[in-house]
N, C-alpha and C positions, 0 to 999 in steps of 0.2 A: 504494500500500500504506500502510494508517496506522501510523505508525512507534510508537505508543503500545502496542499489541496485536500489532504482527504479523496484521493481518487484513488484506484487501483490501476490507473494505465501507468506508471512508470515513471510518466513524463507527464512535465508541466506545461501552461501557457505563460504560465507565469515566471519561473524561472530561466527559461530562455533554452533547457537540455534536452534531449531527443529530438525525435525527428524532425521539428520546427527549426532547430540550428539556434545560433546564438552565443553569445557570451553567458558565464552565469551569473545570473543576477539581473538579468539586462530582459527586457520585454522579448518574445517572441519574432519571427521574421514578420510574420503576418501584422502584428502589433505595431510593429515598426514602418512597416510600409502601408497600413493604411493610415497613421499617423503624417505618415510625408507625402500621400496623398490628399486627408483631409485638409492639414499646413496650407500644401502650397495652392487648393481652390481659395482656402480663405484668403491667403495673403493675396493671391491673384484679383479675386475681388476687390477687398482693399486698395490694390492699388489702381484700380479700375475705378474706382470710387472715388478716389485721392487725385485724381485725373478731373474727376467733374467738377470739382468745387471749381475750376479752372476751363475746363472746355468741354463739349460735347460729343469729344470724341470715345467711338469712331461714329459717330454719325454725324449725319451733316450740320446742324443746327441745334440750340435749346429748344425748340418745339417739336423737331423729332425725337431729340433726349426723352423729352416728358410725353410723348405721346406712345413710344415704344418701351421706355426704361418704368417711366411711374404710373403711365395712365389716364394721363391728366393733362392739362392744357399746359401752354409758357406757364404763365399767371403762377399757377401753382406749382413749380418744382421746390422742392425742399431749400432753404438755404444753403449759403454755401460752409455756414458754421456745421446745421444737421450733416450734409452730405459726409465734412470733415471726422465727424463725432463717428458717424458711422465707417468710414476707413481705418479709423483708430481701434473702434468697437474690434472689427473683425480683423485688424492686424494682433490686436493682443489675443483673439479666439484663435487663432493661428500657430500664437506662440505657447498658448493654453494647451495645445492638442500636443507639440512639439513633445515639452515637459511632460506631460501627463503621460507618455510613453514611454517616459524613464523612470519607473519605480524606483530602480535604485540609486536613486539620487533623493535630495531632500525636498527638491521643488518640486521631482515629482510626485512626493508624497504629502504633500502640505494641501490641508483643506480647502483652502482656496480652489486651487489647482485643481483638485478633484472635486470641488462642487461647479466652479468652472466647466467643467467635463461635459455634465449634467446639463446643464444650464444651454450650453452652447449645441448641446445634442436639443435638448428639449426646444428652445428657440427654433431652431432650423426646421426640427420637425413639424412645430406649427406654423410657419410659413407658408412649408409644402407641401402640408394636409390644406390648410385656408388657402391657398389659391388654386387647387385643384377643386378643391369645394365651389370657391365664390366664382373663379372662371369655367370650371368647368358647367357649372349653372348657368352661368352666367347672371350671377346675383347683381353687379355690378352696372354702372353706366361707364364701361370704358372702352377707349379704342379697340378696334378689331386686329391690331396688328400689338395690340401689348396683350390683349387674352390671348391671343396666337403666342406667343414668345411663354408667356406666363407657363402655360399648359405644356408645349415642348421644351421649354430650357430653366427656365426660373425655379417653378415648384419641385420637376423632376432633381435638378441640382441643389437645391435645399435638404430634399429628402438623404439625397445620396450622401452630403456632407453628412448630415444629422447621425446615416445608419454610422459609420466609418466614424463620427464622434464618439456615438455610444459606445461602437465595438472596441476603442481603446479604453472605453472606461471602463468598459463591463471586463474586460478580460487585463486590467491592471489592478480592480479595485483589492483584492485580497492583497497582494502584493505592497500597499501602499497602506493596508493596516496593519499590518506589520507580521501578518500570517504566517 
């Protein structure tokens, strides 16, 4: 029985030993690499986002911005303080999933960190439930080319961060109590 889990397979997800590969002590490969894919959508975002406070790229204009990105007419895009908060927001959920795949370290185990985890899986998740909900309904009054985008890229990419969040929390959390 392995004494770190409470399993009888041998090997852990947590430990980093058997068939998963790894160092010991160190999060699993899978652990790891959905961590550095979850990282770099978010930071990719971010800096996608850290672009708008500034311009409308890639699209052509602020009225295509807010008609394909938010929804909404010019009039209404978020400011460019919001826009900023929100680059930041999701550079540090970035750095949150990073850490949070290293148990054995302290930052990966510090509650923050791992309610962060949580937090950053759960956000996403409702994102990508609510706008598959409200676009897919079409509960909304918005452009037909941002509930198009909503439905193929937005929701579907929220979700996917979301799962790839939770999967490094759910499979560091023992590890990070000190199990």
């Amino acid at each position: 029985m392995d004494t770190t889990t409470g399993t009888g397979t041998g090997t852990t997800a947590l430990t980093g030993k058997g068939s998963s590969g790894g160092e010991a002590g160190a999060a699993p490969r899978s652990v790891r690499a959905a961590a550095v894919v979850a990282a770099g959508g978010l930071a990719a975002i971010a800096a996608l986002h850290a672009v708008w406070v500034r311009s409308p790229w890639p699209l052509g204009s602020p009225a295509e911005l807010a008609e394909v990105v938010v929804g909404t007419e010019q009039e209404a895009l978020p400011s460019a303080a919001a826009t900023a908060a929100v680059a930041g927001l999701l550079a540090a959920a970035s750095g949150m999933v990073l850490a949070g795949a290293r148990p054995d370290s302290a930052l990966g185990r510090a509650r923050l960190v791992r309610a962060g985890l949580w937090t950053v899986s759960a956000v996403l998740a409702a994102r990508g439930l609510g706008g598959l909900v409200v676009s897919g309904l079409d509960l909304q009054q918005a452009p037909a080319r941002y509930t198009e985008m909503d439905l193929r890229l937005y929701s579907p990419l929220c979700l996917a961060l979301s799962s790839l969040t939770g999967y490094v929390a759910t499979r560091t959390r023992r590890r990070a109590h000190g199990r």
